[in-house]
N, C-alpha and C positions, 0 to 999 in steps of 0.2 A: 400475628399469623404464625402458624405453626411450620416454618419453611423447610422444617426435616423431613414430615408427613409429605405434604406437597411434591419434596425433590423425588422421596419414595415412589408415590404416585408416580410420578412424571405427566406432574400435570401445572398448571400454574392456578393462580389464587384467583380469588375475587373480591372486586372492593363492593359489588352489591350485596347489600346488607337484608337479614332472612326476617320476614316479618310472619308469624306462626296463629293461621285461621285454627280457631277451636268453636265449638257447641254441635248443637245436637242436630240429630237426625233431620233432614228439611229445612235448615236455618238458611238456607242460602248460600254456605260456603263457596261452593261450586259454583254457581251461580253468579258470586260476587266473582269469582276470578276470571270468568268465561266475559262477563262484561267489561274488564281491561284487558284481556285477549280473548276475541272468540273462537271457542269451536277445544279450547286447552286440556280440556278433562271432562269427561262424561257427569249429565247430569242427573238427578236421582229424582224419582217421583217425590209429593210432598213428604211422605216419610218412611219408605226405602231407599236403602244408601246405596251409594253406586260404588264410596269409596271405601278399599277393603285396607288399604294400606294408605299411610302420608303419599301425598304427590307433590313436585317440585312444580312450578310454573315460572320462567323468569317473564315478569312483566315491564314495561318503560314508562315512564310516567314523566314530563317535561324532562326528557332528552336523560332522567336518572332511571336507573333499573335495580329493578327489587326481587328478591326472592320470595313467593310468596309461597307457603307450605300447607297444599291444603290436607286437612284430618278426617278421619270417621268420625262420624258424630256420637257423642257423649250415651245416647240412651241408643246407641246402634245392634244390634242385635249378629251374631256368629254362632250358627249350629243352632238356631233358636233357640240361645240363651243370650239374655242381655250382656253387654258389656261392662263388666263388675270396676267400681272403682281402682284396682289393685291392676288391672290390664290398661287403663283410660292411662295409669298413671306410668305405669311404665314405657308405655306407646311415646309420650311426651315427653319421658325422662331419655329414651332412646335418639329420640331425634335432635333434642338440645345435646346430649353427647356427641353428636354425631357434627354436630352444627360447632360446638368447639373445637374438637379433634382437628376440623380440615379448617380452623380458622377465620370460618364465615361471620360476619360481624349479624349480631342480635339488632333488631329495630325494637322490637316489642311484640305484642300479643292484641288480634283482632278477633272478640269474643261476640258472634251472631246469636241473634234473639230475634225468634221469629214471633213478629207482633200479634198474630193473629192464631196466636197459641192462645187457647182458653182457659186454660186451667195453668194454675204456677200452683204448683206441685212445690214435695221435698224436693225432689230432682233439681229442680231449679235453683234453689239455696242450697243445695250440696254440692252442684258444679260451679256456681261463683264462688265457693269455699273452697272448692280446689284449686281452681283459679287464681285464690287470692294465696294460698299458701305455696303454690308452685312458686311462683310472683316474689315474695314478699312484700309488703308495707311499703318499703321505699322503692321501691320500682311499679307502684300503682300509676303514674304518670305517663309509663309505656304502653299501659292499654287502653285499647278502643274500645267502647262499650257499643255494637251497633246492634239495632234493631230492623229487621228487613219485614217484606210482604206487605209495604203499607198498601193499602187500596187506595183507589184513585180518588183525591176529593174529599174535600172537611166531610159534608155531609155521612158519605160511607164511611170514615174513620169512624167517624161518632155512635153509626149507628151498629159498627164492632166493636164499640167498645175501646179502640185503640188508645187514642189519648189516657184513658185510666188507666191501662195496664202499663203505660209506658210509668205515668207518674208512682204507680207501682213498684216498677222495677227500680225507679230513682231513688222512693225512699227509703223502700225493704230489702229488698237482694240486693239492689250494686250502691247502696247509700255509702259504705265503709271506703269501697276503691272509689265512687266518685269525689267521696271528702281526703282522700289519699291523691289524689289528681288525676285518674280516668276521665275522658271527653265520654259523654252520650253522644249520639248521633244515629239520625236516619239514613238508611241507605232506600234509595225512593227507585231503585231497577235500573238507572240508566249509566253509561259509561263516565257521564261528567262526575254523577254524587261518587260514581268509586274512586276514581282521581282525587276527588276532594279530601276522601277520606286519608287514602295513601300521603297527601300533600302533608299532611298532617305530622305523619310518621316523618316527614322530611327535614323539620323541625327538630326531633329529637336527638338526643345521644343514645349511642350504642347504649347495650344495657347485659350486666350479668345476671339474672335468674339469684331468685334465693335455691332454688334448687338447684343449680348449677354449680353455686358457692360450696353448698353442701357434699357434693358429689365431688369435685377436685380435691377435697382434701380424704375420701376414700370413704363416704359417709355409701351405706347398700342404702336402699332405699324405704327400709322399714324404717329405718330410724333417723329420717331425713324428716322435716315438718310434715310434711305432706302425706307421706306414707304412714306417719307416726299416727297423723287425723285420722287416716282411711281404715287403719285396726279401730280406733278409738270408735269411729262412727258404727263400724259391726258390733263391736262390745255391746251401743249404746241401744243398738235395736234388739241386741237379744235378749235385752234387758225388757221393752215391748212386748217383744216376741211373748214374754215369760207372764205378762199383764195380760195381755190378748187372750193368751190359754184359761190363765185365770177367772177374764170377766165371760168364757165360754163364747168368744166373737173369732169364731174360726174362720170366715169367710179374710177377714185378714191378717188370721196369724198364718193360713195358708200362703196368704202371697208374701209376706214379710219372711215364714221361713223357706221358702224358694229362693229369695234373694239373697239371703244369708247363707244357704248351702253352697251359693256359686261364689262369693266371694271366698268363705273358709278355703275352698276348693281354687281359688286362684290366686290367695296371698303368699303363696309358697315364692312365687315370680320376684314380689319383692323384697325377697332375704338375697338375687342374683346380684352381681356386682355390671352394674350395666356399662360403666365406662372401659370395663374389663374386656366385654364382650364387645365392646361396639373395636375398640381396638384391635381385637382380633380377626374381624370383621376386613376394618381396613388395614389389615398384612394380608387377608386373602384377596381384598381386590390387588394388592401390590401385586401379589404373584399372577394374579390373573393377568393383568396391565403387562406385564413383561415378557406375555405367551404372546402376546397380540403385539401388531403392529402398527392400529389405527391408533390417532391422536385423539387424548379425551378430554373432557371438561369438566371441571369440578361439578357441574349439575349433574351430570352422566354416573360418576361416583356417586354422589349422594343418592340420587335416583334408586341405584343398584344397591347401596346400604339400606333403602327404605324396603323396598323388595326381599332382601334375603332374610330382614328382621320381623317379618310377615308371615313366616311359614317357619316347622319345626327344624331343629334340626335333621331329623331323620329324612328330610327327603328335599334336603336344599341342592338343588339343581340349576340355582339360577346362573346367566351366566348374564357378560357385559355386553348390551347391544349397543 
């Protein structure tokens, strides 16, 4: 634990250890944390997101408490434009800094899949690609592989199709992290399966991120695994992109090079040196903390780190509530 940081603050630590929800739009994020606390953060229609920035939630779970961090989802949309890999990935790289900085212990990573998604997409195998290089290889054991939205009843599973797409996901997208030691698991909407699921994480060791590894020793984050895949995968589409024009099939080299104008357009982010900023960040809550006279809590900082890391800086006004 970082007990410099902390005395700065003037705040004290925590031994509840941050367990980090990701995926897409509608997965249930929200959802799952509202059913080990209810009413904790607003919930989004099936796929409008409600969440603009990370939200902290401490949850308890047999007498232990957890930090549970919920995210915008993967294919979430800002200014109607999708959210480009290069934004997904700093969003994640910002809060694991943030998550070291103030010494909070890591549990692992809770990756929702909503089952009664029809279609698996690229999308789908490029966010467990991310997922798995955020990760690395040897920390595949930290993650939760869950599935939500099951309908009620073999019969309706079946006749969505559920059970396929699950076997699906087993052996095509999350075959690598499950033969790495990811659990699958259904989350069936009620407070007992979330518990279950968290019990799980209770079992575990703390865990450091390969992108975390990367990042301590001063790596920006173009040139971290992760960031290095997300240039690699623009390259690889506009290489597509360049075939599409070719074979005269505009209908989707239109939307392939939409996607690629917004990425070019927001890989700049990850040439920034994030643990730099996320530092700077917390000397301005220091100084804020030391205006003020109320006593705070390490969730209240991080909160306030997630908040100000959401908006530019030209018009950061946020203060500590």
């Amino acid at each position: 634990m970082d007990s410099h940081v902390l005395e700065e603050l003037g705040i004290e630590g925590s031994e509840a250890p941050m367990i980090l929800l990701l995926g897409q739009t509608g997965a249930g994020k929200s959802h799952f944390i509202n059913s080990l606390k209810p009413g904790s953060v607003k919930e989004s229609a099936h796929s409008v997101s409600c969440t603009s920035c990370p939200e902290l939630v401490e949850v308890e779970v047999d007498g232990k408490s957890f930090l549970l961090i919920d995210t915008p989802g993967f294919n979430d949309t800002w200014r109607d434009f999708k959210r480009s890999d290069s934004v997904i990935l700093e969003e994640i790289a910002r809060t694991l800094a943030i998550q070291r900085h103030l010494g909070v212990k890591l549990r692992g990573i809770l990756y929702l899949y909503d089952i009664m998604s029809t279609r698996m997409t690229g999308d789908t195998l490029r966010q467990a690609e991310l997922v798995r290089k955020v990760c690395g290889a040897q920390n595949f054991c930290n993650v939760m592989l869950v599935t939500t939205r099951w309908p009620d009843g073999v019969e309706a599973q079946r006749k969505w199709h559920c059970p396929i797409r699950e076997g699906d996901l087993r052996r095509m997208f999350w075959r690598q992290m499950i033969e790495g030691g990811s659990r699958m698991w259904r989350f069936d909407d009620t407070m007992e399966s979330a518990k279950a699921i968290i019990r799980i994480f209770e079992e575990k060791d703390d865990v450091v991120l390969a992108l975390q590894q990367e990042m301590m020793h001063g790596t920006t984050l173009e040139n971290t695994s992760a960031g290095s895949w997300v240039i690699e995968e623009r390259r690889n589409d506009e290489e597509r992109l360049a075939v599409f024009l070719g074979e005269g099939n505009r209908v989707e080299a239109e939307d392939l090079s939409q996607s690629i104008q917004q990425r070019v357009t927001d890989e700049p982010i990850l040439k920034e040196d994030v643990a730099a900023k996320v530092q700077a960040d917390i000397k301005a809550a220091t100084n804020e903390l030391k205006r003020e006279s109320r006593k705070r809590t390490i969730a209240n900082v991080i909160t306030w780190l997630f908040q100000i890391g959401s908006i530019t800086a030209s018009v950061v006004t946020a203060v500590l509530q």
